[in-house]
Backbone as CSV, one residue per row, in Angstrom:
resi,resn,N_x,N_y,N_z,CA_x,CA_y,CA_z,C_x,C_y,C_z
1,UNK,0.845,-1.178,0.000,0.000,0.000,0.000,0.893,1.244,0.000
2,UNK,0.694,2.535,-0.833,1.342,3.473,-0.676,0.724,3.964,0.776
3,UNK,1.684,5.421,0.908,1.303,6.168,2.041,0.016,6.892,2.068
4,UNK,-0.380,7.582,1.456,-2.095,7.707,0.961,-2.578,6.754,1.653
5,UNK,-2.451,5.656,0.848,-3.594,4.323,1.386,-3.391,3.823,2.616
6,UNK,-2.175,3.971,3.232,-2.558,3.836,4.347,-3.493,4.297,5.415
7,UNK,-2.757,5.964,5.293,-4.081,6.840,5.959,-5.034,6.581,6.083
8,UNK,-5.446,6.280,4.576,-6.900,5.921,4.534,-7.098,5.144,5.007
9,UNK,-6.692,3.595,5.527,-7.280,2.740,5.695,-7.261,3.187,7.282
10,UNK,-6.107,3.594,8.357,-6.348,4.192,9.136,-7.523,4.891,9.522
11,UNK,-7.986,6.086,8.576,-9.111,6.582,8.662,-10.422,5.795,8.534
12,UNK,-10.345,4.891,7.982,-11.256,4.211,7.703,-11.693,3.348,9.075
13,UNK,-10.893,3.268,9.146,-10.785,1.940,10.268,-11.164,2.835,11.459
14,UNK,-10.549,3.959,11.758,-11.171,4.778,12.740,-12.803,5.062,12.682
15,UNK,-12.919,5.622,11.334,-14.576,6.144,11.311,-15.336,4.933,11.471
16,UNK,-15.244,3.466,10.694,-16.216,1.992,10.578,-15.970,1.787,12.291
17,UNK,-14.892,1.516,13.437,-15.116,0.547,13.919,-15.278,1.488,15.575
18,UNK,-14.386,2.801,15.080,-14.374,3.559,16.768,-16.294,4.573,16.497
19,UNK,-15.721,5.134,15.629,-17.128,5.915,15.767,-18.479,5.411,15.181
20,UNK,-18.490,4.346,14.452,-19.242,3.724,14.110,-20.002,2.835,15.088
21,UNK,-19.240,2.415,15.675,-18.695,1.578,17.103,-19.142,-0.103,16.237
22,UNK,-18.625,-0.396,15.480,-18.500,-1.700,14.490,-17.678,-2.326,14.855
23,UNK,-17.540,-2.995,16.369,-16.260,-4.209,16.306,-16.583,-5.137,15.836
24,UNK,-17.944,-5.856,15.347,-17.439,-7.023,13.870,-16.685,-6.516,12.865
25,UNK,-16.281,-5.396,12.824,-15.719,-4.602,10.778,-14.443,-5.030,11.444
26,UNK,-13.963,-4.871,12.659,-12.453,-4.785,13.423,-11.891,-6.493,12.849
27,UNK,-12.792,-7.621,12.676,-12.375,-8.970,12.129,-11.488,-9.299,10.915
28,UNK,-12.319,-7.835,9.721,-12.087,-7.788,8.682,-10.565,-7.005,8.114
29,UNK,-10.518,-6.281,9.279,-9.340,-5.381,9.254,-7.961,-5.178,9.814
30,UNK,-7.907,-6.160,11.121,-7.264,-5.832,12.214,-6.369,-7.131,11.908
31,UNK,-5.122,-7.463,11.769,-4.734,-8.682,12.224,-4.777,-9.772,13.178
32,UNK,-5.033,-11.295,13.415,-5.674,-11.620,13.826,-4.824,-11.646,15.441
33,UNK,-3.347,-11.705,15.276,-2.302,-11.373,16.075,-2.002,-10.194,16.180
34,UNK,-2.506,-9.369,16.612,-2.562,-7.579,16.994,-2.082,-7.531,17.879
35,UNK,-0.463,-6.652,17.687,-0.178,-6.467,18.702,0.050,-4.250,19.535
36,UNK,-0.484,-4.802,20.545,-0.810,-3.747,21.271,0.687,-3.229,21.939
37,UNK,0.997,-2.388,21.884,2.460,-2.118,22.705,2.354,-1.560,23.857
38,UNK,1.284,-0.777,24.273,0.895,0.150,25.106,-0.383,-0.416,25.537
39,UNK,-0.806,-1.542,26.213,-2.183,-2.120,26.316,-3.083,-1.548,27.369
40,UNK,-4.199,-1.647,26.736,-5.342,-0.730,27.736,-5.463,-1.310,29.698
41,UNK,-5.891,-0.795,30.426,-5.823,-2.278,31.332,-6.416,-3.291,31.362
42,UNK,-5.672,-4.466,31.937,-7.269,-5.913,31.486,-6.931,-6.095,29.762
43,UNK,-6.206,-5.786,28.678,-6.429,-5.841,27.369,-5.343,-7.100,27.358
44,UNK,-6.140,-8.176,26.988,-5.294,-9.216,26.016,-4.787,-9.052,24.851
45,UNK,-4.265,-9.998,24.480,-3.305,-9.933,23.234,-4.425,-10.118,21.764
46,UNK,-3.474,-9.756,20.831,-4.481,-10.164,19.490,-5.565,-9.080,19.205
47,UNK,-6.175,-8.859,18.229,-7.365,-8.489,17.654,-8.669,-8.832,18.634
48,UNK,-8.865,-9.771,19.483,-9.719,-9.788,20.449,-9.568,-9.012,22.136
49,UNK,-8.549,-8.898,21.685,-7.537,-7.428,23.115,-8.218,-6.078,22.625
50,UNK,-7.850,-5.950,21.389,-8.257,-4.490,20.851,-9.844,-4.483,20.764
51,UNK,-10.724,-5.241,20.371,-12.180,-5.632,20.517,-12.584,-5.269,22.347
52,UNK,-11.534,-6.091,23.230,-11.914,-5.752,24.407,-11.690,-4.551,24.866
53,UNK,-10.374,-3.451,24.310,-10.500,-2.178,24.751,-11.046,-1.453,24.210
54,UNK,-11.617,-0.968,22.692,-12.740,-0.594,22.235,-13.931,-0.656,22.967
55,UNK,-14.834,-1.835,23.092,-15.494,-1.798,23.630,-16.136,-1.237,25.054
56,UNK,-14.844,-1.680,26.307,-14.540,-0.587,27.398,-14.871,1.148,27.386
57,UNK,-14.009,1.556,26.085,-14.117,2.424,25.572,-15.822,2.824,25.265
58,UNK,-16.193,2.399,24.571,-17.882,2.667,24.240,-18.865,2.078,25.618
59,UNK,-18.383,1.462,26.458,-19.092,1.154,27.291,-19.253,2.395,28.598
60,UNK,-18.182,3.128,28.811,-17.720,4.497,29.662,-18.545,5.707,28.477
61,UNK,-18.154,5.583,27.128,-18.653,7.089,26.526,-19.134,6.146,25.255
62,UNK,-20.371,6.053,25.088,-21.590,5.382,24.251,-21.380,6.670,22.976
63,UNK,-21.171,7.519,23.401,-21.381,8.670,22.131,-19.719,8.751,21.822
64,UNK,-18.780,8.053,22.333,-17.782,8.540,21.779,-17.381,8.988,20.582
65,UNK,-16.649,9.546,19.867,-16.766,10.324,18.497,-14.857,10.818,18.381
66,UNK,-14.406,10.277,17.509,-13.072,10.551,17.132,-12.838,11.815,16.059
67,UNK,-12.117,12.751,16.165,-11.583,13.377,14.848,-10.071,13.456,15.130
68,UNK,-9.860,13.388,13.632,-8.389,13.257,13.272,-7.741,14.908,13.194
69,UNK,-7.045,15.389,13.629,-6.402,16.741,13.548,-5.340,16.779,12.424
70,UNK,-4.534,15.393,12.425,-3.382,15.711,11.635,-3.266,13.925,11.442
71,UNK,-2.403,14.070,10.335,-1.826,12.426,10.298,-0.085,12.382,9.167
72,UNK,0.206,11.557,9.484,1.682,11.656,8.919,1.759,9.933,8.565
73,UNK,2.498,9.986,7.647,2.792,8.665,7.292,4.046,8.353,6.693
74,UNK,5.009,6.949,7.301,6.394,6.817,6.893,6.363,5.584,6.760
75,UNK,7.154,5.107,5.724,6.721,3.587,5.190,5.347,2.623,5.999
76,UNK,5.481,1.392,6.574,3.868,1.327,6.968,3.467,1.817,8.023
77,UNK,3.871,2.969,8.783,3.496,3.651,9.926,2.478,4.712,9.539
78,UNK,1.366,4.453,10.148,0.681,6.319,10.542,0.218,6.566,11.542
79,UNK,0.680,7.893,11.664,1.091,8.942,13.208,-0.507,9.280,13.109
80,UNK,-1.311,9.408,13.936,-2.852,10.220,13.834,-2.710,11.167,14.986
81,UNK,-2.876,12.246,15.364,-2.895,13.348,16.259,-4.577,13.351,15.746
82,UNK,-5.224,12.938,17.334,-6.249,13.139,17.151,-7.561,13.582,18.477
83,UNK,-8.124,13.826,18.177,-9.015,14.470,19.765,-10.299,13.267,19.713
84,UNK,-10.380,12.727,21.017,-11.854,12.460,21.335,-13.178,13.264,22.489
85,UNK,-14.063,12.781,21.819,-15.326,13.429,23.157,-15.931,12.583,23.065
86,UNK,-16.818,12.449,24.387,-17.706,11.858,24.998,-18.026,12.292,26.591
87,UNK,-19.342,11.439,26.598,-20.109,11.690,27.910,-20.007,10.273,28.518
88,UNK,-19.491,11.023,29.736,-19.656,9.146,30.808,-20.298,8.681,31.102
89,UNK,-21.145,7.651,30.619,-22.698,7.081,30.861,-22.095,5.716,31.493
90,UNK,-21.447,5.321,31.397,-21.252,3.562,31.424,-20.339,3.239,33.114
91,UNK,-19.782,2.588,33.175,-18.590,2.077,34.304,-17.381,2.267,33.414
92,UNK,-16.504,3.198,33.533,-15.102,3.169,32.885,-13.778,2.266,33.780
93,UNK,-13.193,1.722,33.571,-12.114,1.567,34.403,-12.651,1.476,36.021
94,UNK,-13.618,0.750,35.973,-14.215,0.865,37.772,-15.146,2.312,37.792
95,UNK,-14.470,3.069,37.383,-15.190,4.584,37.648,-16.914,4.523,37.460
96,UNK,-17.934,4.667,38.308,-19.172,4.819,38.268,-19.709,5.784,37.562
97,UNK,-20.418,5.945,35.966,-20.547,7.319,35.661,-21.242,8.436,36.345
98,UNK,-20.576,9.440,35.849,-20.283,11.000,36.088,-21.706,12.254,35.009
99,UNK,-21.780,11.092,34.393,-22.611,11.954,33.180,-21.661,13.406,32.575
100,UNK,-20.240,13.434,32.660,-19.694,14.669,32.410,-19.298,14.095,30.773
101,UNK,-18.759,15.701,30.398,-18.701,15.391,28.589,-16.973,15.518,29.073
102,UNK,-16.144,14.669,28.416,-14.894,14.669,28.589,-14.197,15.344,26.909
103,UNK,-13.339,16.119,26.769,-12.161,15.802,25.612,-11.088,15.447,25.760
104,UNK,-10.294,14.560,24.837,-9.179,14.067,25.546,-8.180,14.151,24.192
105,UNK,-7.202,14.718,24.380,-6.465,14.213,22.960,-5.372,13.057,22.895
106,UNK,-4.982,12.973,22.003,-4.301,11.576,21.822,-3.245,11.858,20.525
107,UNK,-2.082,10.532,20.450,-1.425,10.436,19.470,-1.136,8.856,19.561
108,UNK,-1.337,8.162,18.103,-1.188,6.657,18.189,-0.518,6.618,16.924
109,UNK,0.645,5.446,16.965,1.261,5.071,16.209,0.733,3.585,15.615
110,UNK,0.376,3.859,14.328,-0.261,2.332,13.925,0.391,2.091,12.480
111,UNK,0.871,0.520,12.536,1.357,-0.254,11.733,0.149,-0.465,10.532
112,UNK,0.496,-0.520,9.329,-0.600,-1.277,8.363,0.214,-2.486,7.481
113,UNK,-0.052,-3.510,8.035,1.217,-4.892,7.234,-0.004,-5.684,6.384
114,UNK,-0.029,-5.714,5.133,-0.597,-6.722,4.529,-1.928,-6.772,4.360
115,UNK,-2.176,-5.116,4.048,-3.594,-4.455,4.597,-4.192,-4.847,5.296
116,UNK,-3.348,-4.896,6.507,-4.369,-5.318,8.210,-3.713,-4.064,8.790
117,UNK,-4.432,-3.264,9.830,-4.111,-2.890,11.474,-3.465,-3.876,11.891
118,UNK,-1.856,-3.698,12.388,-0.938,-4.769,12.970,-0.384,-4.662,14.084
119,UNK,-0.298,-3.497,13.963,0.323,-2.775,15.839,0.070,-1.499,16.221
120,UNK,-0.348,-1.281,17.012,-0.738,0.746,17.295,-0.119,0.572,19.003
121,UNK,0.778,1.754,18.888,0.836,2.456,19.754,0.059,3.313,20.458
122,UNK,-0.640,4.087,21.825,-1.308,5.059,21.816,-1.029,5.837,23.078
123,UNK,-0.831,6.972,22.868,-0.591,8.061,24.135,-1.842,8.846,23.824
124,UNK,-2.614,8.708,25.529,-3.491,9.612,25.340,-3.395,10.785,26.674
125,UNK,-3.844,11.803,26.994,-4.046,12.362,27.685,-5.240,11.470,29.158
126,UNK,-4.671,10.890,29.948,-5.219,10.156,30.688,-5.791,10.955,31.722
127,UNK,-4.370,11.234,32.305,-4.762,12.388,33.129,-5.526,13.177,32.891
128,UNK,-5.346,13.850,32.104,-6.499,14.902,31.968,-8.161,14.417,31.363
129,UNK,-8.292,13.002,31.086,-9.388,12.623,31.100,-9.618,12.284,32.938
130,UNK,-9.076,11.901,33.810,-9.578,11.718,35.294,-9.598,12.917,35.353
131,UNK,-9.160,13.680,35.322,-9.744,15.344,35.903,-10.329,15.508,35.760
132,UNK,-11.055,15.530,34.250,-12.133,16.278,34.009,-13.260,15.339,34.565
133,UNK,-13.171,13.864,34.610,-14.276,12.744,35.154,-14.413,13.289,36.923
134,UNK,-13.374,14.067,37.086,-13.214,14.794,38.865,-12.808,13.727,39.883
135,UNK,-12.273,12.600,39.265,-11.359,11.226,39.666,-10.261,11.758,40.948
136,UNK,-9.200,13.137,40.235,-8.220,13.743,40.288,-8.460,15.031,40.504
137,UNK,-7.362,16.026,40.886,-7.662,17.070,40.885,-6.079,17.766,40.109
138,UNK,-6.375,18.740,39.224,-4.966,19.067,38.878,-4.389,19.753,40.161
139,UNK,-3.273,20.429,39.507,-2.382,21.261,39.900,-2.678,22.085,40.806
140,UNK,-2.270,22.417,42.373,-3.464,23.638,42.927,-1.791,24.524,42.612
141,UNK,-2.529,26.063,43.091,-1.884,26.922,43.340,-1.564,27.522,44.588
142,UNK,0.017,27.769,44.405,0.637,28.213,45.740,0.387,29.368,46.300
């Protein structure tokens, strides 16, 4: 796949399976040995790891909704700089919902081998998603 097509399939794969919230499309796309480098907590290995943190994911924010800000691509790598929102309706991570609207941004590094999703990296703003859930409290002043 050129670099174009990767994106795209990136993008693609973002809009069908995160905001769509389609983890059967994730079968079609994801390798079946997915490996996670940075795993959610509780996330097993494989394409059924990533099914289980997705889901987590939509189970805490039902409306979750991804946009992409930026994306970069270097042989089969693409970089996505991207923001999410949602409202906490569900049990996140233990957390009892909050009903608060969270944004959180993020940057994930994802492999595309053999037109599958093969490995993603992901740094997200964690922290600052427990703050705003009021988990945490930032920074006070002196």
């Amino acid at each position: 796949m050129t670099l174009e097509e990767n994106k795209e399939f990136m993008t693609f794969f973002i809009e069908e399976v995160i905001n769509r919230k389609n983890l059967d499309a994730a079968n079609d796309l994801v390798w079946e040995d997915f490996i996670e480098h940075l795993p959610f907590p509780g996330q097993g290995p494989g394409r059924d790891g990533l099914k289980f943190a997705l889901n987590s994911m939509f189970t805490g924010f039902p409306d979750m909704h991804w946009i992409i800000n930026e994306q970069i691509a270097e042989g089969s790598k693409v970089v996505t700089r991207f923001t999410w929102t949602g409202t906490h309706q569900g049990e996140f991570m233990g957390i009892p919902p909050t009903n608060k609207q969270v944004e959180v941004w993020g940057i994930v590094i994802d492999v595309v081998s053999n037109n599958l999703f093969s490995e993603s990296r992901i740094i997200m703003d964690t922290v600052g998603l427990l703050q705003q859930l009021g988990v945490i409290t930032g920074p006070t002043e002196a």
